[in-house]
N, C-alpha and C positions, 0 to 999 in steps of 0.2 A: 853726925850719925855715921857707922861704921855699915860698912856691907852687908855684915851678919845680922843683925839690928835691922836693916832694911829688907834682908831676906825674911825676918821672921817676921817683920811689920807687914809686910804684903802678904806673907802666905797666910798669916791670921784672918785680913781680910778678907782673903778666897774663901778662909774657913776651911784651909787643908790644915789637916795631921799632918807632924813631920814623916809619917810612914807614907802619907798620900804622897807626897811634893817628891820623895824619894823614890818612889813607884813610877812615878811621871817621869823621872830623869834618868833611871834604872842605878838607882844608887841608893846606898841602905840608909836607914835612921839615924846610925852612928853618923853617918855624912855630912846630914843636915845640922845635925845638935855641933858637930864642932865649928860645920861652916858659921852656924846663929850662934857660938859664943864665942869666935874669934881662933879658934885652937886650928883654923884648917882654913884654907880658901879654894875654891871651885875655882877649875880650871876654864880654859879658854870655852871649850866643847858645852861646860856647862853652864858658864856665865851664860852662853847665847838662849840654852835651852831656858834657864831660868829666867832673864826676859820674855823671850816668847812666850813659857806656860804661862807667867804672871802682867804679864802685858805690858813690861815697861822698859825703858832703857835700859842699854849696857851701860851709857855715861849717867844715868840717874843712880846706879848701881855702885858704879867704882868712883863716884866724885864724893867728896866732903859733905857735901851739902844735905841740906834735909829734901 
């Protein structure tokens, strides 16, 4: 499973809109939609944020692994 894939597998779970998750990070919709289909990757700043909001690792994030 890819990063983007795991971003949208989690924030599904929260139950956020890609405008909410974008709200929270102060980044637009367009951010999320390319981070979640691979066209874009989240920077260092927001790697961390997106663990935090979502509760889970940086290394659960950027490894291969499901």
């Amino acid at each position: 499973m890819i990063l983007g894939e795991k971003i949208k597998l989690i924030r599904k779970k929260f139950g956020l809109s890609q405008d909410e998750l974008g709200a929270k990070l102060n980044v637009s919709r367009q951010a999320i939609t390319k981070w979640e289909t691979g066209k874009g990757t989240p920077d260092v700043e927001n790697l961390r944020a997106i663990s935090a909001i979502l509760n889970i690792s940086i290394d659960y994030l950027i490894s291969n692994s499901r």
